[in-house]
C-alpha positions, 0 to 999 in steps of 0.5 A, a space after each residue: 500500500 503506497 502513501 498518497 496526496 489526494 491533491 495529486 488528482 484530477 478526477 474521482 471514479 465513484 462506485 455508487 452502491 455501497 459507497 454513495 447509497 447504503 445498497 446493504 439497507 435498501 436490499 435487505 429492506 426489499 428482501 424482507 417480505 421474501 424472506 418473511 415466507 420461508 421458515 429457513 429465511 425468516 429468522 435470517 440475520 441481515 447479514 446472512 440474507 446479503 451473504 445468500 443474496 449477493 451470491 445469487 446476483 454475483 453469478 448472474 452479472 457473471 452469466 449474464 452480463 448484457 441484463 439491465 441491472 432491474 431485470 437482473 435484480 428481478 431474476 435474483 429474487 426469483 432465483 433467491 425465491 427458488 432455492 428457498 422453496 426447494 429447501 422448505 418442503 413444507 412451505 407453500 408460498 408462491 410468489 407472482 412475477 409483480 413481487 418479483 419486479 417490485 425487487 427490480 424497482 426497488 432501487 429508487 428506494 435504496 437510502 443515501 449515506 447521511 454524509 454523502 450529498 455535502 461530501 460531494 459538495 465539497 469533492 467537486 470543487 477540487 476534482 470531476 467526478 465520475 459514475 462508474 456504477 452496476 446499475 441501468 441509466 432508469 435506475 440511476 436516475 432515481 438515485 442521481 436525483 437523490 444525489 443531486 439533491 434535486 428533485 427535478 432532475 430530468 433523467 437523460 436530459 439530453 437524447 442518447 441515440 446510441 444505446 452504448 453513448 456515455 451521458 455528460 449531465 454537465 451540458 445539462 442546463 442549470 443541472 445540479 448533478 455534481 457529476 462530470 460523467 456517469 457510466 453504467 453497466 448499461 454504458 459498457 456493456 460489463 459488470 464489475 468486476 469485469 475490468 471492461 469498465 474501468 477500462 471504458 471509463 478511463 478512455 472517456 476520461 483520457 479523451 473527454 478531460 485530457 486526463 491520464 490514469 496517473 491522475 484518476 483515483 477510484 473511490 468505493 467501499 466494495 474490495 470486490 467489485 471495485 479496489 482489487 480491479 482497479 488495482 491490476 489495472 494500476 489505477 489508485 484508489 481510496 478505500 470507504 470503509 462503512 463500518 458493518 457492511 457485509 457485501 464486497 469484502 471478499 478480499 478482505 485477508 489479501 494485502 490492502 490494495 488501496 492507499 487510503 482508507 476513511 470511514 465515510 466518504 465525509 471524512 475524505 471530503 474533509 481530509 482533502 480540504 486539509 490538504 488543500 
């Protein structure tokens, strides 16, 4: 792990869920009436339910990576529902495609971190920051509103024409968004882990703002999905370490990958007024 100045950067690649928005929180909140069904899942521990749940989905972006996030999440709570119907003999309950959809959606109700808006806030005077997130643009809309702290924030305020172009919401007029560049699975085509979006979203980066990898930091709490990638593709990175979170920590006992750690994402932010 090398020492860092966080002056030394240009632009911040942000993971969203699990570093902007407490995804652990949202699913578990979503999974509960699931869960509830089954004797073998009702008595689950919120961390045993992430750990079943995060399996599932793992497998999916693995099998199938071209899936919009919601519909990925739809077929995991089917999946999910599956395996604990085959496990509970006696039970009976059979759930209808809308449930299953209504876990799909549930994204728009996933909370925001408490000290993530004005953490932003302050990030964007000193860097353009950037989305790099496993999600579908509609999904993120309802977060980037959130974010944004603006509740009329048009979704895609400018036409995409092409399904894999990149959305620059800094030529929306009089947007409040903090964010120079989003980029979604939808975007690139790979969910994280799969490098492919890194890769992506430093050539936008590089072509866009004129600015290299050397001066790119990644920004996340999930080890997963986001550190360990990055790090075999030389990029720096600062690890948000939210306490009690289950999901993305699978490389946890493995030499630390990042070059600074903070709790919250508040704590950087006032760290790189220091330092500046």
């Amino acid at each position: 792990m090398s020492e860092i100045s966080l002056a030394d950067f240009k632009v911040i690649i942000f993971d969203c869920y699990a570093t902007l928005a407490d995804w652990e929180s949202g699913i578990f909140t979503a999974l509960h009436p699931l869960l509830a069904r089954f004797p073998s899942s009702a008595t689950w521990t919120k961390n045993e339910a992430l750990l079943a749940f995060t399996e599932v989905e793992k497998d999916l972006e693995r099998k199938e990576p071209g899936l919009l996030y919601c519909d990925l999440l739809t077929r995991a709570h089917e999946v999910l529902a599956e395996g604990l119907r085959d496990n509970d003999a006696s039970a009976s309950a059979n759930l209808t495609a809308a449930e299953h959809r209504a876990f799909g959606a549930s994204i728009k109700d996933w909370p925001i971190f408490p000290d993530t808006c004005d953490a932003l806030r302050v990030l964007e005077k000193h860097y353009k920051l950037v989305i790099l997130s496993n999600v579908d643009r509609a999904s993120f809309a309802h977060t980037h509103a959130k974010l944004s702290q603006d509740t009329d924030l048009a979704p895609y305020a400018v036409p995409v024409p092409n399904p894999n172009a990149h959305w620059l919401p800094q030529i929306t007029p009089n947007s409040r968004s903090p964010f120079s560049l989003i980029l979604t699975a939808q975007d690139t085509g790979a969910y994280k882990p799969d490098p492919r979006g890194m890769l992506s979203a430093l050539e936008i980066i590089q072509n866009e703002f004129g600015v290299g990898k050397d001066q790119v930091l990644v920004v996340a709490q999930s080890l997963y999905h986001d550190i360990e990638p990055s790090s075999k593709l030389g990029v720096s990175s600062v690890w948000i370490d939210r306490q009690g979170a289950t999901m993305g920590l699978e490389t946890l006992s493995e030499a630390p990958k990042w070059s600074k750690r903070f709790e919250t994402l508040g704590e950087m932010a006032a760290a790189v007024e220091a330092e500046r």
